[in-house]
Structure formats: C-alpha cells, structure tokens
N, C-alpha and C positions, 0 to 999 in steps of 0.2 A: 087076234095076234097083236099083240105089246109093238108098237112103235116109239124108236129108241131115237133122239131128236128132235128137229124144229119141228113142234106144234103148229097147226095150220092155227092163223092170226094172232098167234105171239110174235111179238117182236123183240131185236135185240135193241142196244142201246143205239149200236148205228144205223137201224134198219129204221130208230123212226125218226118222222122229220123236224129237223133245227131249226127255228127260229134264227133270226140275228140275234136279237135279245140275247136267247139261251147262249147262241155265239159268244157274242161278247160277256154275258157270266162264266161261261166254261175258259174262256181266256185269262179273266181276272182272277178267277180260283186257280190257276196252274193246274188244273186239269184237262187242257189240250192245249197244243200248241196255234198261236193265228197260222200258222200254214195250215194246218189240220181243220181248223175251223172251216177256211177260207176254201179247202177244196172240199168239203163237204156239202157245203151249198152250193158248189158250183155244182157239184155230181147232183144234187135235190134238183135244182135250174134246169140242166138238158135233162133229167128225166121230165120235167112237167112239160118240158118244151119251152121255156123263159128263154125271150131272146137276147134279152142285157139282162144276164146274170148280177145277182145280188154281192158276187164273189168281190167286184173291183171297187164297189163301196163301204165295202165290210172293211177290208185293206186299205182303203185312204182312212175312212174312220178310225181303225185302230192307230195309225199313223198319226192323225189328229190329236186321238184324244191322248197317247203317251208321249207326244214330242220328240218322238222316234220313228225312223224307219224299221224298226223292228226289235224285238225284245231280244236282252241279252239272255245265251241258253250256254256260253263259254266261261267256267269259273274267272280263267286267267283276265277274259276281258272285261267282266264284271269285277274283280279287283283294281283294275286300271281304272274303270269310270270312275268307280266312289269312291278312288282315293282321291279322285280328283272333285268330285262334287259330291258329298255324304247322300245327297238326296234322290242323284239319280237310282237308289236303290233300289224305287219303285221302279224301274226299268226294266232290274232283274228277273228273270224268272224262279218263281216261287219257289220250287223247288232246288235252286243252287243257291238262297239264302242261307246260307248254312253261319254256324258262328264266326267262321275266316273273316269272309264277306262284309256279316254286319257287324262286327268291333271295327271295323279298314272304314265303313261307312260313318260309322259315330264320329271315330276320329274325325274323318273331316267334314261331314257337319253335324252338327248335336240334333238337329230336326230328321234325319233321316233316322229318327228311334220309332217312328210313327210305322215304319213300312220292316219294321222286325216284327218275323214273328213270335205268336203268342209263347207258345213254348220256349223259348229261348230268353224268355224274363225270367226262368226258372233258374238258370245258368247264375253262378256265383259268380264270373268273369264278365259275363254282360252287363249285369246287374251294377257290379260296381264301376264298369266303364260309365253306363249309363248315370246313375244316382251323381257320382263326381262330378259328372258335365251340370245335371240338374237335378241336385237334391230332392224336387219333392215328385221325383219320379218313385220315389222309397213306394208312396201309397200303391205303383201298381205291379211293384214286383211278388212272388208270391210270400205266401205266410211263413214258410221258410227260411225264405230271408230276409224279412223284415225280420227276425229276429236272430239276427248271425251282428255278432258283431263287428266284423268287417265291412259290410253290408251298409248298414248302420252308420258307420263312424265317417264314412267317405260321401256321405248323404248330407251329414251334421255338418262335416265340414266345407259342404258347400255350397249351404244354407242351412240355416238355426229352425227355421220352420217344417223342414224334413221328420222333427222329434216326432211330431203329433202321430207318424205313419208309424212310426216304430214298435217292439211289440211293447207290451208294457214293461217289462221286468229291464229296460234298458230306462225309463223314465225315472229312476232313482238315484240313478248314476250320477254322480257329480261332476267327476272328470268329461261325461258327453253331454250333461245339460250346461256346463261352463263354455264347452267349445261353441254350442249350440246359440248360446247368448251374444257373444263375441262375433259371432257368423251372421245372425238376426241383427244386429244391433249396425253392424258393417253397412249390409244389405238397405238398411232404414234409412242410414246417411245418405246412400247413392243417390236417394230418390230425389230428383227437382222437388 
C-alpha cells in the first residue's frame, strides 16, 4: 500500500536543526525573520533539554551586530529612518527594499547604494539617481543602461571618468566626451 506523506527520516526545512550560524544567514538573506530565527532555537533548546537557551544570545547578537534593536519590517518606518540616515538602509528588511525605499535612502546618503539590491540597478530611475550622485557607478549598472543615453549623460555629468563604463557607440560623441572633459578636468583641480 502507497503511502501518501512524511516519509519516515525525511525531514522538512523546520524539522531540521539550525545552527546560530544558519540563524544569522537566514536573517541576513531576508529569509526569516530574527523573531522566527530566535524562537526556533529556542523550541531546538527545550527539546534537547538546554537550560540557557541559545535564543537570548542570538537576540543580543543580532542587536549588536545591526545597531538596532530590531529590523525594520514597516514600509512607512523604513521611509522615516533613511530619510533621515541613507545608510540605515541596511536595517531594512530585505524584502521592503523596494525602489520607494532605496531612491528616499540615496537621497540622503549616496553610500547607502551599497545595501540596494542587485535587481534594482536594472531600474532606469535608480540608475540615474545613483550615477548623478557618483558617476563611476555607470561600471555597475547593467549593459542596458550603460548604453541608454540618459543613463550615460547624468554619470558624465558628474564625473568625466564615468565615459570609460559606457557602451561604446556613446564614445564618439562629442557633445558627452566635451562634458566628460569639463567634469574630469573640474574633478583634477579639487584634488590637494
């Protein structure tokens, strides 16, 4: 007779046991929540019988290591933070990075480009948010639009060495290798 269900010694993904390690990856990838983490080894703990649970050190740790007591999972409050600090982005949870979120973060600081994700350098509106603030962000938007001339022209204009990323058939240009010079040349002075 065909038996329909759990296989004796197959396990699901919460049936086996988590590490802190796995913890804290699974937290950093936005695939579980530190609460979810946190009471999962606590339930691992009283089944082994562990009498200091691993659960209150996982949670100071996470608390350490993000300078938080706990990750933003509230669109509306993650818009307040990184308007106010671009960087607390990494704060955010992963999944409510959404494009709102990371242009509100660029805006106020240009280094919270670090903690957008990958996908979202595909975006023509990110892209040129980003490249404006620091041109030679051009290199790591995609092939797309490195060669969009919008793209492009807002990179150039806010460094002249942005060109090198761009696709090639923008290298002929006169009107963006002039700005590009002017921008380069700017840039050269600043330096002590």
């Amino acid at each position: 007779m065909a038996s329909f269900g759990k296989k004796e010694g197959c396990e699901t993904d919460k049936d086996k046991p988590l590490t802190t390690t796995e913890a804290f990856e699974a937290v950093a990838k936005g695939s579980m929540s530190p609460e979810d983490a946190a009471d999962r080894l606590l339930e691992q703990d009283k089944k082994r019988g562990i009498l200091i649970p691993r659960t209150a050190k996982f949670r100071n740790s996470i608390r350490s290591l993000l300078g938080l007591h706990r990750l933003v999972y509230d669109k509306n409050e993650a818009l307040y933070i990184v308007s106010e600090d671009g960087e607390k982005l990494k704060y955010v949870f992963i999944k409510i990075r959404d494009k709102e979120v990371c242009l509100e973060a660029i805006r106020s600081n240009w280094k919270a480009i670090k903690y957008v994700p990958k996908e979202l350098w595909d975006d023509k509106e990110v892209a040129i948010e980003m490249v404006s603030l620091w041109g030679e962000l051009l290199e790591h938007v995609s092939e797309r639009l490195r060669a969009d001339e919008a793209v492009v022209r807002a990179a150039v204009t806010q460094n002249g060495r942005a060109m090198r990323f761009a696709a090639e058939n923008f290298w002929g240009d006169k009107e963006l290798v002039e700005i590009g010079n002017k921008t380069y040349k700017h840039r050269k002075q600043e330096r002590p």
